[in-house]
C-alpha positions, 0 to 999 in steps of 0.5 A: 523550829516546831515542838512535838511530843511522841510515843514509840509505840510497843511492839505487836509481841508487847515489847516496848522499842523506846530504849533500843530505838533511841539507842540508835540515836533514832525516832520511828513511827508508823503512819497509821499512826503517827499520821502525815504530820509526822512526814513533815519534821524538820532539820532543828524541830524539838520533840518530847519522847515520853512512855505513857503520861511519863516523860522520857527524854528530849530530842532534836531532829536531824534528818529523815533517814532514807536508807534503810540499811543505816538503821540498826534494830526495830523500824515501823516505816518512818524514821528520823536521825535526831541528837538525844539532848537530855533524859528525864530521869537524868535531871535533878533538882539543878533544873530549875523546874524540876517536878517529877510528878509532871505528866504528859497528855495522852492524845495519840502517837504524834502531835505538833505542839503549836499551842501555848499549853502545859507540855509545851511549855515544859518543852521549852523550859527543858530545852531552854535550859539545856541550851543556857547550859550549854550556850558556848556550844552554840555560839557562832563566833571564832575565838579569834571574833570573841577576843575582839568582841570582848575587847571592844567591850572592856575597852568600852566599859574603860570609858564610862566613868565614876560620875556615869555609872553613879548616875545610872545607879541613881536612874535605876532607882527611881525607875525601879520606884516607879515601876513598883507601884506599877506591878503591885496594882497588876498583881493586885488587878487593880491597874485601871484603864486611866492608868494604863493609857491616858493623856499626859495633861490629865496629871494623873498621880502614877510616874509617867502619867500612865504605863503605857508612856512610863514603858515606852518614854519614861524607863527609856534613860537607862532600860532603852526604848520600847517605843512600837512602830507606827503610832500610840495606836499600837497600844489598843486603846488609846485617849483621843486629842479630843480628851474626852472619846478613845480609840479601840484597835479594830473596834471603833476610833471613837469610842466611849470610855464605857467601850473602851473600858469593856475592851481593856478589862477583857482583852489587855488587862488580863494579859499585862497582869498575868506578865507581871504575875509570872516569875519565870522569865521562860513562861514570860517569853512565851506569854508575851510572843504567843500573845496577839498584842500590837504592840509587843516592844511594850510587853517586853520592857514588862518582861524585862523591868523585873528581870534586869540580869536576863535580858538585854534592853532592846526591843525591837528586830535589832535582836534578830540581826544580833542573834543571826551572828551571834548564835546558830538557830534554835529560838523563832521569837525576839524576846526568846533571842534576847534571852538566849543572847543575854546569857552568851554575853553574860558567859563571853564578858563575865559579867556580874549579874548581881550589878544592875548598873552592868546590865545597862552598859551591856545593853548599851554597848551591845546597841552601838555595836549593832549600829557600828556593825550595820554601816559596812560589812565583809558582803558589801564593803562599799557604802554611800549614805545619802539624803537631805542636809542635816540627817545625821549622816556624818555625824552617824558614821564618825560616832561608830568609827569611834566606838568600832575603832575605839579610838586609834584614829589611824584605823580610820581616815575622813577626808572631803572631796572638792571639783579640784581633787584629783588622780594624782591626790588619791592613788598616786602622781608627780608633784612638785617637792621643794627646789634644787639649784632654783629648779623645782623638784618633781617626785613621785608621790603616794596619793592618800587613799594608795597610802592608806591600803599600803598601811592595812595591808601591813595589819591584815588582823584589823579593819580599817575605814576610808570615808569621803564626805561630800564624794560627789563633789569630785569627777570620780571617774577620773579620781579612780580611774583604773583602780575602781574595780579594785573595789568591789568586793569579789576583786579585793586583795584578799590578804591571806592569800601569798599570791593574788590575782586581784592586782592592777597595774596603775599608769605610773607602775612603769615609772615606779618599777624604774625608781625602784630599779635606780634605789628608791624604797619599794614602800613607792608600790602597793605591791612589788615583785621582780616578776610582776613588777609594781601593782596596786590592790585595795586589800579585804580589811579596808571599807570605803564609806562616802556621803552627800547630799543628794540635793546637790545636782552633782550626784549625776557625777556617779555613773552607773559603773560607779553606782553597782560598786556600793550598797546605797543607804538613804538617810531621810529626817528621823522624827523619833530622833527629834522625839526623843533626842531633843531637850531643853536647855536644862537637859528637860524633855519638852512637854509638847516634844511630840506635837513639834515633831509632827509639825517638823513633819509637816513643813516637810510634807509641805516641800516636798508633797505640796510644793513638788520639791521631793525628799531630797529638799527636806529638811534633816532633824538636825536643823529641827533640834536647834529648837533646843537653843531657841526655846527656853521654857519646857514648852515650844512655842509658836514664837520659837519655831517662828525664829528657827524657821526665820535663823535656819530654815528660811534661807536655805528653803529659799535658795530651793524655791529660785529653782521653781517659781519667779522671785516675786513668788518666794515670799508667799511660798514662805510664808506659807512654809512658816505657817503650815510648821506653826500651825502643827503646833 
């Protein structure tokens, strides 16, 4: 979506065609005039009609209109059908910026407005305000959707207790506190390059030490992480491990604090203090994502810390993929999203804006629905996640099964597989059921997963999860036999349809079409007709999840008719995780938690880089953040990593490097290991 500002210009015998030509819900143009950028508009592009420097009405652009006997009155060659989305003269004192003395520049027929000057920012604030009033018109979710949204949310907020929400207010304070001392010296431009970026050690007298880590670490508690991707470099200037020469982004990595100085007072300084300055949140939007900025998750947390009640607290493109189902299309910027989709949500769940505390648990909820959303989905229902031990991946999906299913455990079912399981113990097959007259009785029986679609078919309104831990610990092609291509998505019983051809008979159909014909309960079959006999389907609501660790030899069992059948996600060790998740025994964040991680990097790197092993023989964070039970200072020391290394790590390492070198080898390997990770330290 572009902004553009025009002029229907008069007609030769003077007349002005404004009125007439917008009455037919058109804009016209002559190219002479209006020149070939006019050509160019687009479906969505947002324009400003004005007479003379007087702004006239707002519009949006719909389609060029090539039949010209759809046109009713005055054309001067090149027309658009367009939506009127507003008139000036129609807007009063309600709109927020109303000021009636506002003029439009002058410079021709037609322009695009790509830069961020006076009439497009008008523009967006009329059209912006105009959406915010009419935000459910733009809301892409059915009713049906809503309803289901807005009960995961009150069921979520049901959750968080007294002593939760008493504890947020309390953080909310403190951080508030902080961020005040911050915003006086921005508004009073006297934030000093020490204040902005600095080394922790330094101690300099401003919470956090210096703004950059108050945004990116500090605020994190309550207001979410606005950590940028990649490294501190991000933040343009940034204080050298040696403590004493700065790093300048496209200047110099070593730089004197002269230089650096010089860089920060033209180049960043000005740009953080006008974001605090500005009270409109509208303008703050456009001054931080028409910004040239690196690091622009830190620019949005400035926007946000004075704006609790208009933004959500997340910062990164998790927005994007929130906004692309939430809303139809009309905003290009992350931060412009985020505002957009805070005020839906506001209007769906009711929330009191006044309660900074709900502020909080909306982004936080809204953040675990983005993650339980990015599992599985209608497209592909079928998921492996795969990596090293330790990277969180069951731990991952049973957190978000239970924020999707909000605990009704019946909607989901996790199970492991083992060398032994079998056809029989997943779809269906004859097993022994007690004795009669001293023979062993044999019946029929329901294998887990057949029984678990027989039970969603029953409640087509909800979804239901099938999940296998270690899935490649079984031979899967026999565990699934014909029923795998019941899976993919394109063959599911699609549960609205009466009749379906998405149905296969299994080979104990035959078997359970006679018990049914002697008295047995048709709850034996997945389906049964008198015409079709017994057949089995993986209904459209049910979504197969499976997980292993691609370090066992094991996951050659998935062929490739198996593989094409999933959407394959890899989880490889989450250093921000170890950053940020782990704490001391007292719930402290480690003072040196940023130098661990890199050392946790390292030994990695060491396996499988250095030693040849590859990825899959890394070590997951979960192994790293056992430092918590390990350290019991708020600094980790050499010695405790020696121990984690010693209790966790070196065993299993161990077992990983038989496959490689003679026995005689593996200590020094070790010990090569071990001294790499302390060395990082």
């Amino acid at each position: 979506m572009q902004y553009f500002k025009m002029q229907i210009r008069d007609g030769s015998d003077g007349k002005n065609y404004v009125d007439e030509v917008l009455d037919d819900n058109r804009i016209t143009a002559h190219i002479d005039y209006a020149g070939e950028q006019f050509e160019k508009l687009q479906y969505g592009d947002v324009g400003l009609i004005h007479k003379g420097s007087n702004p006239h009405s707002l519009v949006k652009v719909l389609h060029k209109i090539q039949d010209k006997t759809k046109i009713n009155g005055t054309t001067f060659g090149i027309d658009y059908r367009v939506e009127i989305l507003n008139f000036y003269e129609d807007l009063d004192s309600s709109f927020p910026f109303y000021d009636k003395s506002f003029k439009v520049g002058h410079n021709g027929t037609f322009s695009y407005l790509n830069e961020p000057k006076k009439t497009r920012k008008f523009i967006k604030k009329w059209y912006t305000y105009i959406r915010q009033n009419n935000i459910m018109d733009n809301c892409k979710l059915s009713d049906n959707r809503i309803q289901e949204i807005t009960t995961l949310w009150k069921n979520y907020r049901k959750r968080i207790d007294k002593n939760e929400i008493d504890k947020v207010r309390k953080e909310i304070d403190v951080l508030k506190n902080g961020w005040e001392i911050y915003r006086r010296k921005l508004i009073d431009d006297s934030l000093e390059l020490q204040d902005y970026t600095n080394r922790k050690e330094n101690n300099h007298n401003v919470p956090g030490k210096y703004l950059c880590n108050f945004l990116e670490r500090t605020t994190k508690t309550v207001f979410g992480s606005s950590k940028p991707p990649g490294s501190a470099h991000g933040f343009e200037v940034k204080l050298n491990d040696d403590n004493s020469s700065y790093f300048v982004l496209n200047v110099d990595p070593n730089c004197s604090l002269d230089k650096a100085n010089d860089y920060y007072e033209n180049n960043i300084k000005p740009l953080i203090c006008e974001i605090a300055k500005e009270e409109d949140p509208l303008l703050k939007i456009s001054l931080i994502e028409d910004s040239e900025y690196r690091a622009k998750q830190i620019l949005r947390k400035l926007a946000v810390l004075n704006h609790l009640d208009d933004f959500l607290f997340i910062y990164n493109d998790t927005i994007d993929i929130l906004y692309d189902e939430f809303l139809m299309p009309n905003e290009n910027s992350n931060l412009g999203k985020n505002y957009e989709l805070r005020q839906l949500l506001n209007e769906i769940f009711d929330i009191d804006k006044t309660d900074e505390v709900e502020s909080v648990l909306l982004s936080w909820f809204i953040w675990k629905y983005s993650n339980a959303k990015s599992i599985v989905d209608n497209k592909t229902p079928n998921v492996i996640f795969y990596g090293p031990p330790g990277t969180g991946k069951t731990y991952t999906v049973k957190n978000n099964l239970e924020f999707v299913c909000q605990g009704d455990q019946t909607r989901y079912k996790i199970l492991q597989f083992h060398p032994s399981f079998t056809y029989e113990d997943f779809i269906e097959g004859i097993k022994p059921k007690g004795v009669i007259n001293g023979n062993i009785k044999f019946e029929l029986v329901n294998g887990i997963f057949k029984q678990f679609c027989i039970d969603a078919r029953k409640q087509p309104e909800k979804d239901f999860y099938f999940v296998v831990d270690e899935i490649n610990r079984a031979n899967l092609s026999t565990v699934f036999g014909e029923t795998l291509m019941c899976l993919e998505s394109n063959y599911r019983h699609d549960l609205e349809k009466e009749n379906c051809s998405n149905l296969v008979k299994t080979q104990y159909s035959t078997l359970i079409e006679d018990l049914i014909a002697d008295g047995a309960s048709q709850d034996l079959a997945y389906d049964y007709s008198d015409v079709n006999g017994a057949r089995f389907g993986v209904p459209n609501n049910v979504f197969f999840i499976g997980m292993m660790n691609d370090v066992d030899k094991s996951i050659d069992t998935f062929d490739l008719a198996l593989r094409r059948r999933f959407k394959w996600i890899r989880k490889d060790c989450d250093y921000e995780v170890i950053q940020e998740e782990t704490k001391s025994e007292k719930g402290n964040e480690f003072e040196n938690i940023e130098s661990y991680s890199k050392a946790c990097k390292k030994l990695n790197n060491y396996i499988s880089e250095e030693l040849g092993l590859g990825k899959s023989y890394e070590f997951g964070h979960s192994f790293f953040m056992k430092i918590s039970d390990i350290a019991k200072k708020r600094t980790i020391t050499e010695t405790n990593i020696e121990n984690l290394f010693n209790l966790y790590l070196r065993p299993t390492l161990k077992e990983y490097l038989r496959a490689l070198f003679p026995e005689k080898d593996l200590d020094v390997k070790l010990e090569i290991a071990l001294s790499k990770f302390k060395a990082a330290l």
